[in-house]
Structures are given as structure tokens and as C-alpha cells.
C-alpha positions, -999 to +999 in steps of 0.1 A: +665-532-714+636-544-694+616-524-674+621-541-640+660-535-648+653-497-655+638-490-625+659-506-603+691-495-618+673-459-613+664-467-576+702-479-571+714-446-585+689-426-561+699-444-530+728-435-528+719-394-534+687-396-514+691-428-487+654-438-493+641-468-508+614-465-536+604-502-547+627-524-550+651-518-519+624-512-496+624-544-481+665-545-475+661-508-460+642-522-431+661-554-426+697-543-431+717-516-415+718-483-435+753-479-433+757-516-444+731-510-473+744-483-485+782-495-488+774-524-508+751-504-532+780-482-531+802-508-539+781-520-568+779-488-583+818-481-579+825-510-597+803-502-631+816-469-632+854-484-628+842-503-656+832-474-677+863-456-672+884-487-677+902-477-637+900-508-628+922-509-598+954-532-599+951-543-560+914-543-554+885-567-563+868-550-594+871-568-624+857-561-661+834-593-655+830-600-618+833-585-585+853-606-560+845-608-527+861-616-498+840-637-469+829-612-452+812-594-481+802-623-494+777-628-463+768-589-464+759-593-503+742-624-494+716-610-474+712-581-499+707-601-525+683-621-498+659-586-493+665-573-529+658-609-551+654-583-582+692-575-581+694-611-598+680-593-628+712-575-631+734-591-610+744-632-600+755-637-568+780-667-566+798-680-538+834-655-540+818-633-567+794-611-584+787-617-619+767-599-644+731-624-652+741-643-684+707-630-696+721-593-703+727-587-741+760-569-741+740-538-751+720-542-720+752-542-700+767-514-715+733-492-711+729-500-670+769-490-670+764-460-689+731-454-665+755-454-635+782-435-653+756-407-663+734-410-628+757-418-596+789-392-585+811-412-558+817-382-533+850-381-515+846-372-478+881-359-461+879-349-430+901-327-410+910-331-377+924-300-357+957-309-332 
């Protein structure tokens, strides 16, 4: 896997546990909204680990080769991909969907999935509200 690739998949993983940019997402974290950023990085990284575990939901928008999105995402991933060109390393943004860059051996793919597998926890948040 390249280097650029590596560090960003790392810096993906780490936003989401830490909200602060190192390198790469620096210059999205001060043009986008955080809660914005962090959903669609969150988004991302849901989706590889859907892939890992083959839960692919039924209903939703994750599929084993491309993320559809509807209109309004595709703006918001849009402008991430705008402020974060690198993500083009990994990822393609086309107009309904997400696809992975043709580039990616199959290996490479399966080692950024296993990187977000190993790397990212999606945390549940219930909250409880007294009557």
C-alpha cells in the first residue's frame, strides 16, 4: 500500500476517536462543519467495516463496491472530497456514488478494510430521556 494511503487511512481512523486533523484533513476541518466532517468520515468508515463483516444492510446505501448517495450527500462528499483531494487515493467520487480508485490492487483494498476493521469502533450513543 502506498505511503500517502497509510497515513491517511490512519488519520481517517483517528478522527473519528480524537476530532483533530493531522495532515491530510486539516484543510476540510477548517472549511467544513465538524459535525458535518465527522458524519461523512463516519460514514466512510461504516461502510468498509460493513464490508469486512459482510452486514451489508438490505435497505441502506452500502454496497460491496460503491457507496450510494443520495443528493444531498452527494454535495456534502463533494466538498469533502473538494478540501481532502488525497481521499481520491482511496476513494472516486462520482456523481450518485463512491467507488473504490481503480488503481487499488485487491490486496490494497482488503488491507485499508482490514486497517478500519482493526482501527475504528462505531460507538452507539442511546440516550435516555426522563418523563
Amino acid at each position: 500500500m502506498k505511503q500517502i494511503v497509510k497515513e491517511l487511512v490512519k488519520e481517517l481512523t483517528e478522527y473519528k476517536r480524537i476530532f483533530k486533523p493531522n495532515k491530510y484533513l486539516s484543510n476540510a476541518d477548517k472549511k467544513m462543519d465538524f459535525a458535518d466532517l465527522s458524519n461523512l468520515i463516519g460514514w466512510l468508515l461504516q461502510w468498509q467495516k460493513s464490508i469486512k463483516h459482510n452486514k451489508l444492510p438490505q435497505s441502506d446505501y452500502f454496497f460491496k463496491d460503491y457507496y450510494l448517495l443520495s443528493n444531498i450527500l452527494q454535495k456534502r462528499f463533494k466538498n469533502l472530497f473538494e478540501y481532502c483531494p488525497e481521499l481520491s487515493e482511496i476513494f472516486i467520487l462520482e456523481d450518485d456514488k463512491i467507488i473504490y480508485n481503480p488503481d487499488l490492487t485487491q490486496e490494497e483494498k482488503q488491507e485499508i478494510i482490514d486497517f478500519i476493521d482493526e482501527n475504528h469502533t462505531i460507538l452507539i450513543r442511546i440516550r435516555e430521556t426522563k418523563k
